[in-house]
C-alpha positions as CSV (number, residue, x, y, z in Angstrom):
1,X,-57.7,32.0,5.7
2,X,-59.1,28.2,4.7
3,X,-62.6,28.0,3.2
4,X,-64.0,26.9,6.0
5,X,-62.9,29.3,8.2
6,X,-64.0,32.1,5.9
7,X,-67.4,30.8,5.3
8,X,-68.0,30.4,9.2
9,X,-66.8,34.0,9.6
10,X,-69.2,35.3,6.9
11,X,-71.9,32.7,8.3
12,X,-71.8,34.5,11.8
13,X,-71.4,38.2,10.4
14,X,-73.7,37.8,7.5
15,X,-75.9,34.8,7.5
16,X,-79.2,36.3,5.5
17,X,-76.2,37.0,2.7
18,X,-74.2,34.1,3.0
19,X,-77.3,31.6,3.0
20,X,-78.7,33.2,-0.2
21,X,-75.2,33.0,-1.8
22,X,-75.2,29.5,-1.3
23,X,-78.9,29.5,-2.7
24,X,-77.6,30.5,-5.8
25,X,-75.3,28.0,-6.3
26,X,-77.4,25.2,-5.7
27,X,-79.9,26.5,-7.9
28,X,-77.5,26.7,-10.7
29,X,-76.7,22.7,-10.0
30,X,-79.9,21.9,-10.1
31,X,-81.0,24.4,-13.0
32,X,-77.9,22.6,-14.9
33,X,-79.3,19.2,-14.4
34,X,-83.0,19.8,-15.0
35,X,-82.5,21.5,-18.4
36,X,-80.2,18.9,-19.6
37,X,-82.6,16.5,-19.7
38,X,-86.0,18.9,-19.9
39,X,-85.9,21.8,-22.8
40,X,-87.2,24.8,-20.6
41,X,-90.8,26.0,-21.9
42,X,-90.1,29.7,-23.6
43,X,-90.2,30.8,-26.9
44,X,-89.8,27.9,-29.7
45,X,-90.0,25.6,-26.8
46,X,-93.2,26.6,-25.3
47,X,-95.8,24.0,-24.7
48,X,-99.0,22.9,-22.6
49,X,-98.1,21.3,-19.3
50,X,-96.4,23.8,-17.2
51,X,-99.3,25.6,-14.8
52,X,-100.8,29.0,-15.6
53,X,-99.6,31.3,-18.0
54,X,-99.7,35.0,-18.5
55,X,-98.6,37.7,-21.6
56,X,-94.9,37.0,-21.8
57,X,-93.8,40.8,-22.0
58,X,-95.3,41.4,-18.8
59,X,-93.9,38.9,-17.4
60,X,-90.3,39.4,-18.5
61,X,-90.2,42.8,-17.0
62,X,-91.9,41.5,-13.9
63,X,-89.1,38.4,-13.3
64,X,-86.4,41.0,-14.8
65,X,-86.7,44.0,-13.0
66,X,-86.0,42.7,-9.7
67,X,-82.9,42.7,-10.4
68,X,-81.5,46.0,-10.9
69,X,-84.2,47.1,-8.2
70,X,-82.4,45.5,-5.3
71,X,-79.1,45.6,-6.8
72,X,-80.0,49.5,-6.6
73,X,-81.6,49.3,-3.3
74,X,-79.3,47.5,-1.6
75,X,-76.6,49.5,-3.3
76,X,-77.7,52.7,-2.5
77,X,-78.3,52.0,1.6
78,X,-74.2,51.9,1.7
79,X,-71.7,54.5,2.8
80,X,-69.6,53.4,0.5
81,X,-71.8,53.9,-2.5
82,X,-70.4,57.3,-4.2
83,X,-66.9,55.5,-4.4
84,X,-65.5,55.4,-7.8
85,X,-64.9,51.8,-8.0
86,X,-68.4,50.7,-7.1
87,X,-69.9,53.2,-9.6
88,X,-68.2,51.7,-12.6
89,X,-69.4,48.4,-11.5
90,X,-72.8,49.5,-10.7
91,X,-73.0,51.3,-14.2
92,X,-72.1,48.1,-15.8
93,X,-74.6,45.9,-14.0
94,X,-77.3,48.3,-14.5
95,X,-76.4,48.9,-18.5
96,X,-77.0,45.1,-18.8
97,X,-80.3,45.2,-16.5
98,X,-81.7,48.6,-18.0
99,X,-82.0,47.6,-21.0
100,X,-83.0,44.1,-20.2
101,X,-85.7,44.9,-18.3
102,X,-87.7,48.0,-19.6
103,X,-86.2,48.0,-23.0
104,X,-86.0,44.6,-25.0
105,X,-89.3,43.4,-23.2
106,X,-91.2,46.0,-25.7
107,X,-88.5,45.4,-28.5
108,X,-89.1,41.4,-28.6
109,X,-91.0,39.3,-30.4
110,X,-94.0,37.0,-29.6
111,X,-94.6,39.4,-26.4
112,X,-98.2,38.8,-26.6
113,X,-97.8,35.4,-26.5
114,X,-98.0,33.1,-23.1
115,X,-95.4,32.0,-20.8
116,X,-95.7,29.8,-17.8
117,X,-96.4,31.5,-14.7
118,X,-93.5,29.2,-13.2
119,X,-90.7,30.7,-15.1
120,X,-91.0,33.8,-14.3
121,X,-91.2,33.2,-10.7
122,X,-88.4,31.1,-10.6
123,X,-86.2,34.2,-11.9
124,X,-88.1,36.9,-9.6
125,X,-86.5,35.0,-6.6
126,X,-83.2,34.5,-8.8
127,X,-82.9,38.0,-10.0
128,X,-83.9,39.5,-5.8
129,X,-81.1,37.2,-4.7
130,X,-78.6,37.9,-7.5
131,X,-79.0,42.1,-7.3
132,X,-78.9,42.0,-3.7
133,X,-75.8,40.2,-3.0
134,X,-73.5,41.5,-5.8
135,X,-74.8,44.8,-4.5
136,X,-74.0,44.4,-0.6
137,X,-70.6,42.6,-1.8
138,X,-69.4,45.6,-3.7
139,X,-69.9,47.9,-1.1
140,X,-69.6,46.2,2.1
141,X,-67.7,43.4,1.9
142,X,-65.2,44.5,-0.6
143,X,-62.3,46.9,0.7
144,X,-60.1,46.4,-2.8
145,X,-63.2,48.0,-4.6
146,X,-63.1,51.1,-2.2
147,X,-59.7,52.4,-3.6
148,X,-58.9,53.6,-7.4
149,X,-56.1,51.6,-7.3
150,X,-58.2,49.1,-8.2
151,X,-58.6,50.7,-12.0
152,X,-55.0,49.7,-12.6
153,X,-55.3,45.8,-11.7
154,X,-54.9,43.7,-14.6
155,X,-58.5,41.8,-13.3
156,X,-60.0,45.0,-13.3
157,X,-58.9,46.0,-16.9
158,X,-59.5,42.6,-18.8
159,X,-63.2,42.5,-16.7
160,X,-64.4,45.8,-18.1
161,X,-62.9,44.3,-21.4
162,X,-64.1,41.6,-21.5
163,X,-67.9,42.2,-20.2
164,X,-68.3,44.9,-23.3
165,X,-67.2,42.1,-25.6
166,X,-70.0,40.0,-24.7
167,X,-72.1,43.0,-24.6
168,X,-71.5,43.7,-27.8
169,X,-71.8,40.0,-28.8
170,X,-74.7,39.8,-27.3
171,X,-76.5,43.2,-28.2
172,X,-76.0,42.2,-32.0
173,X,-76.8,39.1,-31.5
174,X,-80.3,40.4,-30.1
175,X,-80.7,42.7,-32.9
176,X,-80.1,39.9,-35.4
177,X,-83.3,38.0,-34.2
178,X,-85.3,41.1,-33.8
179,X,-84.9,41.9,-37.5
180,X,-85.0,37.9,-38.6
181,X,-88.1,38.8,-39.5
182,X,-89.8,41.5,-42.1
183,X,-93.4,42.8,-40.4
184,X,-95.9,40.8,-41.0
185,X,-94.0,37.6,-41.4
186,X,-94.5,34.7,-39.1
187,X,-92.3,31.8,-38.2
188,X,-88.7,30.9,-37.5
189,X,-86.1,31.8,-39.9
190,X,-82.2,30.4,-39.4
191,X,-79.9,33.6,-38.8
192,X,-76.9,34.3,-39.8
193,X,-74.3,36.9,-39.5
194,X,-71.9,37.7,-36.5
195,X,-71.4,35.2,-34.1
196,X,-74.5,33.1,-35.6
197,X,-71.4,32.3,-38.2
198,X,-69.8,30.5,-35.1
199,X,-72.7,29.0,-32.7
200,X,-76.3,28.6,-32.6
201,X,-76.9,31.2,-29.5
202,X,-74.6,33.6,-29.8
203,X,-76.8,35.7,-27.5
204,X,-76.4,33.7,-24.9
205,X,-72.7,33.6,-25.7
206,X,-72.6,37.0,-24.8
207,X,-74.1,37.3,-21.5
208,X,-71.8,34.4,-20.3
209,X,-69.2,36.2,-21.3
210,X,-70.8,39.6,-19.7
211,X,-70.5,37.9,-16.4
212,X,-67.5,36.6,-16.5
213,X,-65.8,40.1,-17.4
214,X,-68.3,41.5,-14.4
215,X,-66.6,39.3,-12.2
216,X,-63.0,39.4,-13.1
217,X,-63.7,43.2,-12.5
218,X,-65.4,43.0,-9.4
219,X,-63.8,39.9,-8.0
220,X,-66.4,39.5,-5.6
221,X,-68.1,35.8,-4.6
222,X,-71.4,36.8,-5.6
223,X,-70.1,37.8,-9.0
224,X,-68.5,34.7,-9.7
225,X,-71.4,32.8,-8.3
226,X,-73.7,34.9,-10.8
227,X,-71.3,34.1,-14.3
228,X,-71.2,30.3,-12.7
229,X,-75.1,30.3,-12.5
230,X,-75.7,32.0,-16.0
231,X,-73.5,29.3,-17.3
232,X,-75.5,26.4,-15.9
233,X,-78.6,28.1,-17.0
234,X,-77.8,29.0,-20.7
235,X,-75.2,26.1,-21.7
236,X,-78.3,23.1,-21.6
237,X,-80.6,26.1,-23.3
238,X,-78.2,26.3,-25.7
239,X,-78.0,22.9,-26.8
240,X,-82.0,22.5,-26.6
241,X,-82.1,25.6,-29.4
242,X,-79.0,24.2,-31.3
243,X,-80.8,20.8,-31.5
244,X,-84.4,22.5,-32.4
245,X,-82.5,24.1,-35.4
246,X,-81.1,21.1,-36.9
247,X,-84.3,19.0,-36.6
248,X,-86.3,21.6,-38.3
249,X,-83.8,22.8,-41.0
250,X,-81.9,20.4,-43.3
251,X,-79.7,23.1,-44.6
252,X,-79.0,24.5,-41.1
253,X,-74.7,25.2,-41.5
254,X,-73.4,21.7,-39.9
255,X,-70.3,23.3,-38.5
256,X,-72.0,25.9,-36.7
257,X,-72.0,24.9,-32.9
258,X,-74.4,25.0,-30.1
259,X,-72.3,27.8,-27.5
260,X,-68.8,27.6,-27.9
261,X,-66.9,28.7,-31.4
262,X,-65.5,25.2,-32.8
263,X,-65.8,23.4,-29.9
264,X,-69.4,22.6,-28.7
């Protein structure tokens, strides 16, 4: 069927989920242009300028959570949602979201600090979207996800593969910064070790890489529209922390890169 036809056919079905599909993608545009040329205000990059502010670690579960929520929600409301398929894929998005919304918030560092009020609604309306439509993709719109066959495609197999790769990447990655730092100390330290041997965020490495396995494994729209988006978002934040390093360390390792092992 061509595009166009497809996208009318899921415009006159589903219009509240094909409209917010699209949402997403434009929001990853213009999240890729904005933060190539303005270094998004969290963390080493916070400054005045940017509205109200409130604690960061309640924040981050407040703009966080949404998403497993209504990925749950939405989810759950479904026939379809005790079928094996499905429950892999909702066990990986919610291992990811779990943990990165109730877990690291209290694990992280500088959580009493501020953050603008801005961000965090920005992502609230992000993550709604995002959990909602991978959701309602999986178990409505998805009849390859509703048979086990779909455990022996080769998509399937190199997804789950490949999204506990950049788990893993980005889990240790995580723990590195967390324990940058002995207690007591203050300030920003260069890290090293695992994939900070390579780039400058591996973190943020990883959870490209989650998404892309996610959506190999799911081969849904939404979950291609989600790794697209966290690659537009991530890819300019990596740059702005790989170019904070090497203005404020002169020893910081000159062929470490900013995302991308020996490329960029």
């Amino acid at each position: 069927m061509p595009i166009t036809d497809a996208f009318s056919e899921s415009l006159q079905t589903h219009p509240l989920y094909t409209w917010t599909v699209l949402g997403v993608v434009v929001l990853g545009i213009v999240s890729f242009i904005l933060l190539s040329f303005i270094t998004a205000p969290y963390g080493r990059h916070l400054r005045p300028g940017w509205g109200p502010t409130v604690n960061a670690r309640a924040l981050w579960v407040i703009m966080e959570a949404p998403s497993p929520i209504a990925f749950a929600v939405l989810y759950f409301r479904s026939e379809n949602a005790f079928h094996a398929v499905p429950l892999v894929l909702l066990g990986m998005y919610m291992l990811h979201y779990v943990y990165r919304s109730f877990i690291y918030p209290f694990r992280m560092r500088g959580g009493h600090k501020q953050k603008p009020l801005i961000t965090g609604t920005l992502a609230f309306a992000f993550n709604v979207a995002n959990g909602a439509t991978n959701a309602f993709a999986i178990t409505e719109l998805s009849p390859h996800l509703l048979s086990t066959s779909w455990f022996s495609d080769p998509r399937f197999i190199i997804g789950v593969i490949v999204f506990f790769a950049g788990y893993a990447i980005n889990q240790h990655s995580d723990a590195t910064l967390l324990n940058l730092r002995k207690p007591g100390e203050s300030g920003y330290k260069i890290p090293f070790g695992g994939f900070y041997r390579f780039v400058s965020s591996p973190n943020y490495l990883g959870e490209i890489v989650e998404w892309i396995g996610f959506a190999l494994a799911a081969w849904t729209v939404p979950a291609w529209v989600f790794a697209w988006f966290t690659a537009t978002n991530l890819v300019p934040r990596a740059f702005a922390n790989h170019r904070w390093y090497q203005e404020h360390f002169s020893d910081y390792p000159k062929n470490r890169r900013a995302i991308i092992p020996f490329l960029i």
